[in-house]
C-alpha positions as CSV (number, residue, x, y, z in Angstrom):
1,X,14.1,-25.3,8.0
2,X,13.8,-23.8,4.5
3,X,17.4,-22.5,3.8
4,X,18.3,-26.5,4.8
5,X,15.7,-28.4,3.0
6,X,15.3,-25.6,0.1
7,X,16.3,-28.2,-3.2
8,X,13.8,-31.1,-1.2
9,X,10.7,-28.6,-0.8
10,X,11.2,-27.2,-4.6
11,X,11.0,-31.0,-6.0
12,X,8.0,-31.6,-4.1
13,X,5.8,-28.3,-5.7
14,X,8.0,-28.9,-9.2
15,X,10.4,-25.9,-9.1
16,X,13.7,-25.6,-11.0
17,X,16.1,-24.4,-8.1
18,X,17.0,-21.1,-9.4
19,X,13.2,-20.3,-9.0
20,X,13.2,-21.1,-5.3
21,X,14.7,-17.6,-3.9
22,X,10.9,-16.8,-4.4
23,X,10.0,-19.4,-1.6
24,X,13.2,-17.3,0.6
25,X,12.3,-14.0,-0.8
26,X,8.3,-14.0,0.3
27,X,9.7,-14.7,3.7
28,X,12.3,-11.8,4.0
29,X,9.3,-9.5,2.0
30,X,6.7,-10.2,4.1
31,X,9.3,-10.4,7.5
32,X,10.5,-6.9,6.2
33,X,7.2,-5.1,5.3
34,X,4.8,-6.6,8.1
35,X,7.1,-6.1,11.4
36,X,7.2,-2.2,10.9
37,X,3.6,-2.1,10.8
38,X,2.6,-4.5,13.5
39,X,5.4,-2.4,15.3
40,X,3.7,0.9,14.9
41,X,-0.3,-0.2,15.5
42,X,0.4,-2.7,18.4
43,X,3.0,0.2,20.6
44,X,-0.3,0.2,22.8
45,X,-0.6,-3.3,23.8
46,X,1.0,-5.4,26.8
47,X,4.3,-6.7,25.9
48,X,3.6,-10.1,27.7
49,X,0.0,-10.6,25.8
50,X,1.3,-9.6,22.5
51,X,4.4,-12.1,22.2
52,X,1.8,-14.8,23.4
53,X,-0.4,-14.1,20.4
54,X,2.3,-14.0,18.0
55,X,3.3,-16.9,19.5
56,X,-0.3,-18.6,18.7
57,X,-0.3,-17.3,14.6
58,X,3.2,-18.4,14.4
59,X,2.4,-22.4,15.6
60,X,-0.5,-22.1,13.0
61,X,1.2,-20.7,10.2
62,X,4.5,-23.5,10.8
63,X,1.9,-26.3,11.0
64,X,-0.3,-25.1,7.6
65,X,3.8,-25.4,6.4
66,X,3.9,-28.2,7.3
67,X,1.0,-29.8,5.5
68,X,0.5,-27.5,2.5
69,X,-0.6,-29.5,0.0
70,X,0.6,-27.1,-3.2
71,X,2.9,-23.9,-3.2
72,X,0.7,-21.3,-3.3
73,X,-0.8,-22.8,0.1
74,X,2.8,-23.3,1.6
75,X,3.8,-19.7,0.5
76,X,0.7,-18.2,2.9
77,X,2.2,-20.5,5.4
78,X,5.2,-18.4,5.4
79,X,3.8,-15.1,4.7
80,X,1.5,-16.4,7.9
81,X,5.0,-17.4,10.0
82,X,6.9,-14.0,8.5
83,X,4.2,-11.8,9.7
84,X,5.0,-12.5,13.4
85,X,8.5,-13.7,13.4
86,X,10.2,-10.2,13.3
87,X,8.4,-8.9,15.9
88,X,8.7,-11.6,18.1
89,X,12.6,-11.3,17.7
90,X,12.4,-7.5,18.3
91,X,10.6,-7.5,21.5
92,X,12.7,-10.1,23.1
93,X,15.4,-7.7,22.9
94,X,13.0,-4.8,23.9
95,X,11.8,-7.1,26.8
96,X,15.3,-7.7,28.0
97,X,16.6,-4.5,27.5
98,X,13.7,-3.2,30.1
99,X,14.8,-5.6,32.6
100,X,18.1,-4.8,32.7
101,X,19.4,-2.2,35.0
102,X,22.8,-1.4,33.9
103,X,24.8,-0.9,30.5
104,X,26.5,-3.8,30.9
105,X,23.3,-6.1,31.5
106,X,21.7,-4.9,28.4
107,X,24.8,-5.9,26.4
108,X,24.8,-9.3,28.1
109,X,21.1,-10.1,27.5
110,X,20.8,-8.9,24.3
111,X,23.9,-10.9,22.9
112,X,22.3,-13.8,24.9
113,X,19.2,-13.4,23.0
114,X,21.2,-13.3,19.6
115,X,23.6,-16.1,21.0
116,X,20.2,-18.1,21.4
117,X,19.2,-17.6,17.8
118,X,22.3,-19.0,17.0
119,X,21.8,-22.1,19.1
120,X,18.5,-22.9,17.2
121,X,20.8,-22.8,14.1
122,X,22.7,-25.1,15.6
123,X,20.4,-27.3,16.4
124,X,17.6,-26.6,14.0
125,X,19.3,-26.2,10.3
126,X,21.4,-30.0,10.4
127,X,18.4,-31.8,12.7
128,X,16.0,-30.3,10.2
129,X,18.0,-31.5,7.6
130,X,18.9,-35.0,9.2
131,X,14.8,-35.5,9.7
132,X,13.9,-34.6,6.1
133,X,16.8,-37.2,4.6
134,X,15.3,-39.7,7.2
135,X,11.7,-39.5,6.5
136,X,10.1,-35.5,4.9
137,X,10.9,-32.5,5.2
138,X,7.2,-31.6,6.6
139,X,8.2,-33.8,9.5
140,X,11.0,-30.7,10.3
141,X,8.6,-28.2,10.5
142,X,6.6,-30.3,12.7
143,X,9.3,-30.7,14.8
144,X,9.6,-26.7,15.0
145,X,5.9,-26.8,15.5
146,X,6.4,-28.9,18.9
147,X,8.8,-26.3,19.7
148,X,6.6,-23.6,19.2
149,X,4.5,-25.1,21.5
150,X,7.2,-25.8,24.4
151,X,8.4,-22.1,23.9
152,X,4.6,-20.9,24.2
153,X,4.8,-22.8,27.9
154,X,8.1,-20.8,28.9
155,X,6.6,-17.7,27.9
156,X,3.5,-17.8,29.9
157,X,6.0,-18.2,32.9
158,X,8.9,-16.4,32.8
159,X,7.4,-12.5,30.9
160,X,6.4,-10.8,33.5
161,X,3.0,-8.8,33.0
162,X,3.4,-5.4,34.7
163,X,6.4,-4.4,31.5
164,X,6.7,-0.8,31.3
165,X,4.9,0.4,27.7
166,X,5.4,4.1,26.3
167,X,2.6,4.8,23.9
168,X,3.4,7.0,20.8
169,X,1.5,8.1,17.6
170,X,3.3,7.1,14.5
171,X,4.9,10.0,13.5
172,X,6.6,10.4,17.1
173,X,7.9,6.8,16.3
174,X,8.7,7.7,12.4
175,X,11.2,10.7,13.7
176,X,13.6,7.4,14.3
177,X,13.9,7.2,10.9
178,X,15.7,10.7,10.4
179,X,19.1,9.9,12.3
180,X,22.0,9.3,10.2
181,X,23.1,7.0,12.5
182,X,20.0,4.8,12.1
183,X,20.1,5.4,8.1
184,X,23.1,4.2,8.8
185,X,22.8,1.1,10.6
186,X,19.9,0.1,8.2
187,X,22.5,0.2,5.4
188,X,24.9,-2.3,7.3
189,X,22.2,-4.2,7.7
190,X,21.3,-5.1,4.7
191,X,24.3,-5.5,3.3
192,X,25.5,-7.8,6.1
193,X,22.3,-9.8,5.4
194,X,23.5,-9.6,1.6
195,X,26.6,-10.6,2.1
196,X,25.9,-13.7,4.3
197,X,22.6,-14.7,1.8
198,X,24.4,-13.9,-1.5
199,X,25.4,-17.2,-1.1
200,X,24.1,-19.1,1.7
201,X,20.5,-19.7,0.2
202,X,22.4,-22.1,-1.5
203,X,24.3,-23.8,1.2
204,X,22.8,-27.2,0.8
205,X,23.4,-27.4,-2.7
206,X,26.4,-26.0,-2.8
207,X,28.1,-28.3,0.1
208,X,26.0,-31.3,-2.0
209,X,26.6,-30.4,-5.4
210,X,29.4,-28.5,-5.9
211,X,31.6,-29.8,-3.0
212,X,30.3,-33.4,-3.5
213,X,29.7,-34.2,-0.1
214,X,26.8,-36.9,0.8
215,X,23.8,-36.5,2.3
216,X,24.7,-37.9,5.2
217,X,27.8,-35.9,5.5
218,X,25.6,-32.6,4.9
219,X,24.1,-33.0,8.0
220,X,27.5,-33.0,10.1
221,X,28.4,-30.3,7.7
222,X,25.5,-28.6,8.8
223,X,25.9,-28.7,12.5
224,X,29.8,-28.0,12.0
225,X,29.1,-24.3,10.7
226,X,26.2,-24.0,13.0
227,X,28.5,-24.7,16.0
228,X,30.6,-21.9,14.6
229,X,28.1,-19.6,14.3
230,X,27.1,-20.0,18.0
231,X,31.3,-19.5,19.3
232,X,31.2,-16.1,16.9
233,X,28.2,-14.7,18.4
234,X,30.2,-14.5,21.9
235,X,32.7,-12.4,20.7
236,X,30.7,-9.7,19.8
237,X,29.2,-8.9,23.8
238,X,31.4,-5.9,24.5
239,X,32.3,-2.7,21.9
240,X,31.1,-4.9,19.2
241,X,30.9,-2.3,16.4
242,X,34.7,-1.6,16.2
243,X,35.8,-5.5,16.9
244,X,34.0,-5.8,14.0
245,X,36.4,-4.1,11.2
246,X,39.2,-6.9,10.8
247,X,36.2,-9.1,10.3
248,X,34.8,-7.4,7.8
249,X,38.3,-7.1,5.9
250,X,38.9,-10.8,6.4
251,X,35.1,-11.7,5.0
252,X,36.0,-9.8,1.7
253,X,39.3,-11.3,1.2
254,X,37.5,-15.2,1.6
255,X,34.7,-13.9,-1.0
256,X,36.9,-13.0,-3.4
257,X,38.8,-16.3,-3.3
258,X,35.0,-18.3,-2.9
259,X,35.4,-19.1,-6.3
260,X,38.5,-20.9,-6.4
261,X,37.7,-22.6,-3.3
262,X,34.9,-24.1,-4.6
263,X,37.1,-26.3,-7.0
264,X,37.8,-28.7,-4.1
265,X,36.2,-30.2,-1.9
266,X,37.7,-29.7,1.2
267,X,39.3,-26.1,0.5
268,X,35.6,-25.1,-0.4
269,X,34.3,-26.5,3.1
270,X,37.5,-24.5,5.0
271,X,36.8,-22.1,3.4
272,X,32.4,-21.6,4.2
273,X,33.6,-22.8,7.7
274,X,35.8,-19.3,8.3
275,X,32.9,-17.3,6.2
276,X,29.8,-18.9,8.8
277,X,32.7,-18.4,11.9
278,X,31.4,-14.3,11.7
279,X,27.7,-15.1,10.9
280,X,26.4,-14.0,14.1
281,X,29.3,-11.5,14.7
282,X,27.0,-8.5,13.6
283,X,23.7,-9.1,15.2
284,X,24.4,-7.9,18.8
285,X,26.5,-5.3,18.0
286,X,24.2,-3.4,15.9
287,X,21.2,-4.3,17.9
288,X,22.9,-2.5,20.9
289,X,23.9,0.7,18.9
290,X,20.5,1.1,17.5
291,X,18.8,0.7,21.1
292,X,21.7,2.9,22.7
293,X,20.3,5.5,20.3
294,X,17.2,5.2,20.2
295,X,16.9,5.0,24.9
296,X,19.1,8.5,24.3
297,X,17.2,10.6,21.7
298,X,13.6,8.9,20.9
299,X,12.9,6.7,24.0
300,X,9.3,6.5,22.5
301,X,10.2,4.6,19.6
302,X,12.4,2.1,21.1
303,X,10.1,-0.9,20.3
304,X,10.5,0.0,16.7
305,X,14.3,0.0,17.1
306,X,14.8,-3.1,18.0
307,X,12.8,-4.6,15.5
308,X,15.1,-2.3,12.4
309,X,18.1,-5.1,12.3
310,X,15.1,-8.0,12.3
311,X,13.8,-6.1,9.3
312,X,16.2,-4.9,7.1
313,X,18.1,-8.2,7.5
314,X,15.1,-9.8,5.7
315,X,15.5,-6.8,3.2
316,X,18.9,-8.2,2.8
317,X,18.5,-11.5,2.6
318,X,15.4,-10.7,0.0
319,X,17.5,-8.7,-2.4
320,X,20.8,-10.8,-2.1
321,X,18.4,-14.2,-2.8
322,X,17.3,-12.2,-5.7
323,X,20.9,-11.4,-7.0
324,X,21.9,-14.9,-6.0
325,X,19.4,-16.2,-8.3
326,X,20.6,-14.2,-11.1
327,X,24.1,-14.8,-10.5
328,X,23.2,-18.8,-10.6
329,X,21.6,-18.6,-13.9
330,X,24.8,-16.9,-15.0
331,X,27.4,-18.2,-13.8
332,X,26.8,-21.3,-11.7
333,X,26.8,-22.1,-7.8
334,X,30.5,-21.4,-7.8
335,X,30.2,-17.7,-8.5
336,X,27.8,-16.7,-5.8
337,X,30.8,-15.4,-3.7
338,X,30.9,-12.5,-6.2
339,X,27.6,-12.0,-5.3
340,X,28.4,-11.9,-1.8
341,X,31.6,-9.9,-2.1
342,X,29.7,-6.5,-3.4
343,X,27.2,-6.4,-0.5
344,X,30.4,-7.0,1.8
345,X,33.0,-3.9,0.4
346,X,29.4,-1.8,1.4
347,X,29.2,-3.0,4.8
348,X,32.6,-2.0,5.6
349,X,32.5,1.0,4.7
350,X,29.2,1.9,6.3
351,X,30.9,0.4,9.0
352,X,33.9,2.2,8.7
353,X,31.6,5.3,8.9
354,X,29.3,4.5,12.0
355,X,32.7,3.8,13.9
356,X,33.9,7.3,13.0
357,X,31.1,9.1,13.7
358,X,30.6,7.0,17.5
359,X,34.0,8.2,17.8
360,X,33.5,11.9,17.3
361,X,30.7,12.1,19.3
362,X,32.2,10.1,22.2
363,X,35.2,13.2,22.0
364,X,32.6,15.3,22.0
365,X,30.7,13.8,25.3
């Protein structure tokens, strides 16, 4: 909704656009440094009755979004919506990944999971978009709002309530934190997020601005990349962290010729088109290594796993907004794939790493 609607919601509070990554950035913050610590104090609680009440806070924070009547208001909206977002996210996967009963299953679901997150870009980003060219942008987050509620009534039905909890103190859950491979797979992502955000805070503007395209065509545009999105999240069910290296590689050769693309129109949309293609390549891959890891070696701290790639992906997409803002002040909207390019070369090579060091230890199983 924001990412979409981002130039609309800063000329209704009377913000320049380079000072909007603040609106992005107090998400990602917030999304970042609250999830940990919900994750840590609520590791007691029943699974089912805790996603129901994050449910509630989240349908109260998207409507106070919704009718904020200054920015300061609409930024505790999303500090409100940030709060519970992450962990939401983080114990879908935790909830599917009890229910399954074999390796294979917990692949499936969990790439399902991120597969649906890529639906509700689909769907969400250009209908968003399309609601706040036809009438406000408020109206798209009380559209998400109505969806809130909808998904509230699924809930209640399908969680089951007798979900398996394993209480641990903090520091049995903070030992997580000490595996290379998790240090690791926090590094990748970030920069993944980096690399994807480094520009794409700016997608409206620059398919709008830069590209020329109208608003009406921005919509389709919209929906075109989401649709990608969605088809790369399937490839990613099975051994996703080494299909993911010629990706990679391919993602830092388009970044370095973002630039030039931009100079016309329709090489500039090819060319964001192939970059959103691998947007949801990484999600279910590393969401899968970091719960293989963490089932193996510190079963007590698997809710706090899953939720890692929820929350340094906001870090990501906090810092790269950041750089991304800098970069626009600079340079223009034009340049923001050499923003994207430096948090990319890192990703590989953390990547490029973790697939070594799977390796080893699978030769040494």
């Amino acid at each position: 909704m924001v990412v979409g609607n981002l130039s609309l919601i800063v000329h209704t509070y009377h913000q320049t656009l380079s000072q909007s990554a603040s609106i992005v950035s107090v998400f990602a913050w917030t999304y970042a440094i609250a999830t940990p610590l919900l994750a840590l104090s609520t590791n007691r609680f029943n699974k089912r009755s805790l996603f129901l009440t994050l449910l509630a806070v989240f349908l109260a924070g998207t409507l106070l979004s919704a009718f904020a009547p200054s920015l300061p208001i609409f930024l505790f909206s999303r500090v409100m919506t940030a709060s519970v977002a992450g962990l939401m996210e983080s114990l879908m996967s935790v909830i599917a990944y009890q229910l399954a009963t074999t390796d294979q299953q917990r692949s499936m679901l969990v790439a399902w999971i991120y597969t649906g997150l890529s639906i509700a870009s689909v769907v969400g980003n250009p209908l968003g978009t399309f609601i706040a060219n036809l009438w406000r942008w408020q109206d798209a987050f009380i559209m998400v709002a109505i969806i809130t509620v909808l998904a509230t009534v699924v809930a209640t039905n399908l969680i089951p309530k007798d979900l398996v909890n394993e209480p641990a103190s903090f520091k049995e859950q903070l030992v997580l934190f000490s595996d290379r491979r998790i240090q690791l797979a926090i590094v990748f992502a970030i920069c993944s997020a980096g690399m994807i955000f480094g520009y794409y805070t700016y997608i409206r503007s620059l398919i709008h601005q830069t590209l020329g395209f109208s608003l009406t065509a921005l919509s389709l545009v919209l929906l075109l990349l989401g649709v990608l999105d969605v088809l790369s999240g399937r490839l990613a069910a099975k051994n996703g962290m080494k299909r993911l290296r010629p990706f990679y590689v391919l993602d830092l050769v388009l970044l370095a010729l973002f630039q030039f693309s931009m100079q016309n129109a329709w090489t500039g949309l090819l060319l964001l088109c192939a970059l959103v293609f691998f947007f949801a390549l990484f999600g279910s891959p590393i969401q899968i290594f970091v719960l293989d890891v963490a089932s193996h070696d510190y079963p007590q701290a698997t809710t706090l796993a899953s939720m890692l790639n929820a929350i340094f992906y906001n870090v990501g997409v906090a810092v790269s907004s950041f750089t991304a803002a800098q970069t626009l002040k600079v340079a223009g909207l034009p340049a923001l794939g050499w923003n994207s390019l430096v948090y990319c070369a890192v990703a590989l090579l953390v990547l490029l790493t973790l697939v070594r060091m799977t390796d080893r230890e699978a030769m040494r199983g």
